[in-house]
Every structure is written in structure tokens, then in C-alpha cells.
C-alpha positions as a printed NumPy array, in Angstrom:
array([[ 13.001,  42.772, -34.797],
       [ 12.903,  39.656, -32.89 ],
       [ 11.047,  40.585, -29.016],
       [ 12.148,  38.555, -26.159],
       [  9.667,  37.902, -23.474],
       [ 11.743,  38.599, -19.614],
       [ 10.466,  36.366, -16.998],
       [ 10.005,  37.775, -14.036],
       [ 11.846,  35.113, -11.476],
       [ 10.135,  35.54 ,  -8.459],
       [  6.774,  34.816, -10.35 ],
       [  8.567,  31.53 , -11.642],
       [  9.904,  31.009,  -8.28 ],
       [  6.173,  31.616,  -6.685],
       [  4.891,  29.152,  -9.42 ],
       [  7.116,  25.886,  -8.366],
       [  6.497,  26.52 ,  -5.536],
       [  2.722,  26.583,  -5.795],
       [  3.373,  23.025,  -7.863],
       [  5.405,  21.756,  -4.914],
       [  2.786,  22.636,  -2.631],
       [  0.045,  21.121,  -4.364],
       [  1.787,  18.042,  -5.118],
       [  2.984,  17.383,  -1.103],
       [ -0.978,  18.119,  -0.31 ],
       [ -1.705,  15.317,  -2.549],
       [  0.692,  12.873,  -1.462],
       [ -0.301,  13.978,   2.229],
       [ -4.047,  13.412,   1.468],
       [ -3.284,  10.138,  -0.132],
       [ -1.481,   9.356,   2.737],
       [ -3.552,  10.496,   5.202],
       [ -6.528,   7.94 ,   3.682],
       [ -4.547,   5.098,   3.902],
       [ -3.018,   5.764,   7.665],
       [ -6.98 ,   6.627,   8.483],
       [ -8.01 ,   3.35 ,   6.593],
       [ -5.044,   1.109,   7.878],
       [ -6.139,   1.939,  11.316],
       [ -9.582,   0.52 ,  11.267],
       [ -9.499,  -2.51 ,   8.589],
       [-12.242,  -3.892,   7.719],
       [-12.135,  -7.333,   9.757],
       [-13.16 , -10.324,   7.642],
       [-12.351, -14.028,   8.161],
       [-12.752, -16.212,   5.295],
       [-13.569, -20.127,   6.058],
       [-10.283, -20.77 ,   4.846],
       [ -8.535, -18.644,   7.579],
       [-10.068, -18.696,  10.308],
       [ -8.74 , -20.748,  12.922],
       [ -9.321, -24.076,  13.725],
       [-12.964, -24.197,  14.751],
       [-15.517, -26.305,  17.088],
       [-16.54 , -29.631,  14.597],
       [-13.095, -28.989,  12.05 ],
       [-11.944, -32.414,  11.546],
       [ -8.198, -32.572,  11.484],
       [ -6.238, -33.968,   8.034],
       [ -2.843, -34.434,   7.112],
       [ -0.84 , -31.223,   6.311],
       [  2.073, -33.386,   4.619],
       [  2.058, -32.648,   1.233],
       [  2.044, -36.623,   0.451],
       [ -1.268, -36.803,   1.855],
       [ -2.366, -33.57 ,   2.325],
       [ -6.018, -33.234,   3.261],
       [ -7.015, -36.962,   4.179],
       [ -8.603, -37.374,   7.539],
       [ -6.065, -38.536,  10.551],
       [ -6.98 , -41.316,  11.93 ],
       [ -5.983, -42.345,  15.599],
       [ -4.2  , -45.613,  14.139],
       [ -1.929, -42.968,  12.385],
       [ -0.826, -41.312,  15.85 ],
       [  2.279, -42.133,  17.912],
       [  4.99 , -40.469,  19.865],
       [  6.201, -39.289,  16.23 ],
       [  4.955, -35.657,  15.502],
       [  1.884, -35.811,  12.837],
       [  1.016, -32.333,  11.035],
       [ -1.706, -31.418,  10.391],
       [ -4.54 , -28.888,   9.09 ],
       [ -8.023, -28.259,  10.102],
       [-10.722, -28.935,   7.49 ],
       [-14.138, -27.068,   8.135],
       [-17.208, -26.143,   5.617],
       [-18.694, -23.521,   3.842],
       [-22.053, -21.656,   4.012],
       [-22.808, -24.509,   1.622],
       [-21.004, -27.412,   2.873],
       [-18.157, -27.172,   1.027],
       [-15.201, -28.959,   3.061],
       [-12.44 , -25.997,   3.211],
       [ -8.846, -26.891,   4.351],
       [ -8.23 , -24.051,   6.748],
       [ -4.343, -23.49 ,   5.434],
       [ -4.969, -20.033,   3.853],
       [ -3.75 , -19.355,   7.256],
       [  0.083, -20.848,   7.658],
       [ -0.035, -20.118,  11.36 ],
       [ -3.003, -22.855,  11.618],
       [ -0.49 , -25.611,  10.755],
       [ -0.793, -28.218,  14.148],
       [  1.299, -30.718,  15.451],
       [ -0.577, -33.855,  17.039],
       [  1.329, -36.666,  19.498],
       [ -0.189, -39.823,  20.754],
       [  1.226, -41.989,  24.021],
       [  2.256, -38.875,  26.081],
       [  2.02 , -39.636,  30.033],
       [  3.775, -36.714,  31.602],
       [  1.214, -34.939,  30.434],
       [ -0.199, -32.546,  33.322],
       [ -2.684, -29.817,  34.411],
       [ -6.655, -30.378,  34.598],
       [ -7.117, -28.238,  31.568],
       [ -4.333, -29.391,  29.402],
       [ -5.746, -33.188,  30.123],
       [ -9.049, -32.632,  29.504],
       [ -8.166, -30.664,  26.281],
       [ -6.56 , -34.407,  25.126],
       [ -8.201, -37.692,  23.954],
       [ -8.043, -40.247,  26.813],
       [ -4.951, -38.12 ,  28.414],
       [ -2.632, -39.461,  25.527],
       [ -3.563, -37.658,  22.017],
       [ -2.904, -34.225,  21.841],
       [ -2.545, -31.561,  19.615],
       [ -0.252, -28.095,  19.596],
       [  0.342, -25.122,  17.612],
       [  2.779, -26.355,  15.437],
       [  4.192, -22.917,  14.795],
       [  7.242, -21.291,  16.793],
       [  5.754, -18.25 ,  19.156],
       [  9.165, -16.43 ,  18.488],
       [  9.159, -15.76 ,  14.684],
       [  6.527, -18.049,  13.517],
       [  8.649, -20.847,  12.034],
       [  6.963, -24.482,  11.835],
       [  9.074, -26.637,  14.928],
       [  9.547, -30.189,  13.895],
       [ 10.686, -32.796,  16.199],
       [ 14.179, -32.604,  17.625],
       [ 16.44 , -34.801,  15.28 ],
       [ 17.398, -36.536,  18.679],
       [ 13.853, -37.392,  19.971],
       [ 13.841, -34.831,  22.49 ],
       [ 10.971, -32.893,  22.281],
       [ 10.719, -30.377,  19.068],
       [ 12.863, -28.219,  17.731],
       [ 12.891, -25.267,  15.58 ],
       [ 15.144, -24.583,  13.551],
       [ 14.956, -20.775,  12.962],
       [ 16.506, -19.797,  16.372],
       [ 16.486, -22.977,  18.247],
       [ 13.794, -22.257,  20.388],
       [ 12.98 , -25.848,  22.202],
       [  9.564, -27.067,  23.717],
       [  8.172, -30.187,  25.579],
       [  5.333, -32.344,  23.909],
       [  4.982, -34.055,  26.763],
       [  4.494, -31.282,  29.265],
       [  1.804, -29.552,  27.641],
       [  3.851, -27.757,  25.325],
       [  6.367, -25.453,  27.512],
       [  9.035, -23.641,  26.652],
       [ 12.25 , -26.257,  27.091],
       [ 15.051, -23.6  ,  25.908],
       [ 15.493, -21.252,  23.537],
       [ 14.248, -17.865,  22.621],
       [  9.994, -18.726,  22.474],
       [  8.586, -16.319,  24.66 ],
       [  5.889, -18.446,  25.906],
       [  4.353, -21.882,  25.245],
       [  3.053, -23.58 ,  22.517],
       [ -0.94 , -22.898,  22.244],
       [ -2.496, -26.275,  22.862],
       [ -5.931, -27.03 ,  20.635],
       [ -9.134, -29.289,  22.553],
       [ -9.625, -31.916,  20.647],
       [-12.118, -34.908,  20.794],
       [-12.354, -38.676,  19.006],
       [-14.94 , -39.491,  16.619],
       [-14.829, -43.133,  14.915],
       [-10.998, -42.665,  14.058],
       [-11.179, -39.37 ,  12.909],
       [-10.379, -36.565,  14.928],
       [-12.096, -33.212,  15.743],
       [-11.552, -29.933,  17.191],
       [-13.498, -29.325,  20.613],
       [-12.665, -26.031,  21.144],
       [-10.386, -22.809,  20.48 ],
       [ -6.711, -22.77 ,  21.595],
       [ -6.249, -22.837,  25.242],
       [ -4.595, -19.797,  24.802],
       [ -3.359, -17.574,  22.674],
       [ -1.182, -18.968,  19.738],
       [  1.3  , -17.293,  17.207],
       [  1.061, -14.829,  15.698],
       [ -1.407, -13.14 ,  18.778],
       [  0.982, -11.319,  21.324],
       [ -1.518, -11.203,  23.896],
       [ -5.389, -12.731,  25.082],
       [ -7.617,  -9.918,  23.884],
       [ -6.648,  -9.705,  20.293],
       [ -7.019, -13.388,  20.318],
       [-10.263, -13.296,  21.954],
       [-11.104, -10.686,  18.932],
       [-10.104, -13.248,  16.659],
       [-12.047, -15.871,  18.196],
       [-15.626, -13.312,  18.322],
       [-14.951, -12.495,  14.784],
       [-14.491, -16.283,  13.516],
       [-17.695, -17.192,  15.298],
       [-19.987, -14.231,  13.817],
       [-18.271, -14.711,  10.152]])
């Protein structure tokens, strides 16, 4: 006589729903961890992303010549791009491009050029050196095809070289960040952080948290 074992339903019922339970507390838990641990990362700049720094000498960016020192005889009223190049602990020269938003853009022979701060940031009033990334979505902006000024190409945003990097039309919520730089020999060298905050920083005190945390790295 073949005995058939009757389940009682509401104890199978009870039992997926115990599973259920202890699955969504494990997902939730695993969640949990990474919301807790997302909200306070652990805030490391390597020498390779950190941004442009006091003594980085800047080198080409184009691919063609990627990481050769700029020289000044190099510069004109024709957008250069560029990368810093810093060191190591150990002197090890480290192309800082492991952050895209460090590419620059440098000009030379710009006269309109105005503001105390914005000319002293330049070599002799006529070499400067911008962001060369978009502060509206973070696209590289080239020069205009028509030699007005640069252009991206994302959105169209437009901004003025000449005039210290300002907004000329478009959708760029505020200027291009403009980086101090200094002449040594031919070469050229970073004096200083941005002027202000560049892309992708929304606003001054996360940048200045940036800036604390590259210095103490």
C-alpha cells in the first residue's frame, strides 16, 4: 500500500515566505553596505589624477606628440592642448591624463586679455592657459572652425580666449577655469591651481576639497 505524505499548505506557504524574507534581508544588507560605503569613499588621488599641480610642466596632449614639453616657440593664437606632467614619490615623470577633465588649452598673442588676476595668472599678459574641457557636459572645445573663439561641439556652447575665458553663447553655465602658469627656459609650468573651479566641480568647496586632498596625497 503505497502512503502519500499531505502537505499541509499553510506550512509551505509560511516556508516561502520565510525564504523570501531572508533573501530581501540579504539583498537589503548588501545594499545597505554599499549606500553606507558610497557615502563616505575613501578619497585618494593618484599622481596621475590629480590636477594640474604647482612645478607640473605642461606637454603636448596631441597624440602625435603626446608628452613632449611645450615650448613657447610652439605657442600662437592657434589653440595648443595640452597635459600636465608631474612626478612620483620617486621622481618618476607622470602625465597627469588619468584624469580626462585635466586636458588644457594654451593661446599665445592674446591682448584683450583683462582683469588683475586673470593677467597675472598669464606669461607676460600674452600666454595663457584654460580648461580645455566644456563646463556643460564635459566635452573637449576646440577652436571655432571660423577663428572665433572655441567651440564645442557637443551643444555648441561658445567661449572667448581672449577675454579670460567667458562664456560667448551657448549652454556653459559658467566660464572656462583659467590655470597660473609661469615661463621657465621655453618650457612651461604650472604656478598655481585653477583660478576657479573647473569641470567637472559644480561649485568652490568641493574644488577646494580637491585641491587639500591633492596637496596632502
Amino acid at each position: 500500500m503505497t502512503r502519500y505524505k499531505i502537505k499541509d499548505p499553510e506550512l509551505t506557504r509560511r516556508r516561502f515566505i520565510n525564504m523570501a524574507m531572508g533573501a530581501t534581508a540579504t539583498v537589503g544588507t548588501v545594499s545597505l553596505l554599499g549606500t553606507l560605503g558610497g557615502a563616505h569613499p575613501v578619497f585618494r588621488l593618484t599622481e596621475d589624477k590629480k590636477p594640474p599641480m604647482e612645478g607640473d610642466i605642461l606637454v603636448h596632449a596631441d597624440p602625435a606628440k603626446e608628452g613632449t614639453p611645450i615650448t613657447m616657440a610652439e605657442l600662437s593664437e592657434t589653440q595648443v592642448t595640452a597635459w600636465p606632467m608631474g612626478t612620483d614619490a620617486d621622481g618618476n615623470q607622470i602625465i597627469r591624463k588619468g584624469e580626462p577633465n585635466n586636458l588644457l588649452a594654451l593661446y599665445r598673442t592674446l591682448p584683450a586679455l583683462s582683469g588683475e588676476a586673470v593677467i597675472e595668472a598669464t606669461i607676460d599678459g600674452e600666454v595663457v592657459a584654460y580648461s580645455d574641457i566644456c563646463t556643460h557636459a564635459g566635452c573637449p572645445v576646440p577652436d571655432a572652425k571660423d577663428g572665433t573663439g572655441m567651440f564645442c561641439p557637443c551643444h555648441s556652447g561658445q567661449y572667448s580666449p581672449t577675454e579670460g575665458g567667458i562664456v560667448a553663447g551657448g549652454p556653459p553655465p559658467h566660464k572656462l577655469a583659467q590655470l597660473p602658469i609661469v615661463a621657465e627656459g621655453d618650457s612651461i609650468k604650472v604656478s598655481g591651481f585653477f583660478l576657479t573651479h573647473p569641470y567637472p566641480y559644480t561649485d568652490d568647496a568641493t574644488w577646494e576639497a580637491t585641491k587639500q586632498a591633492a596637496e596632502e596625497a
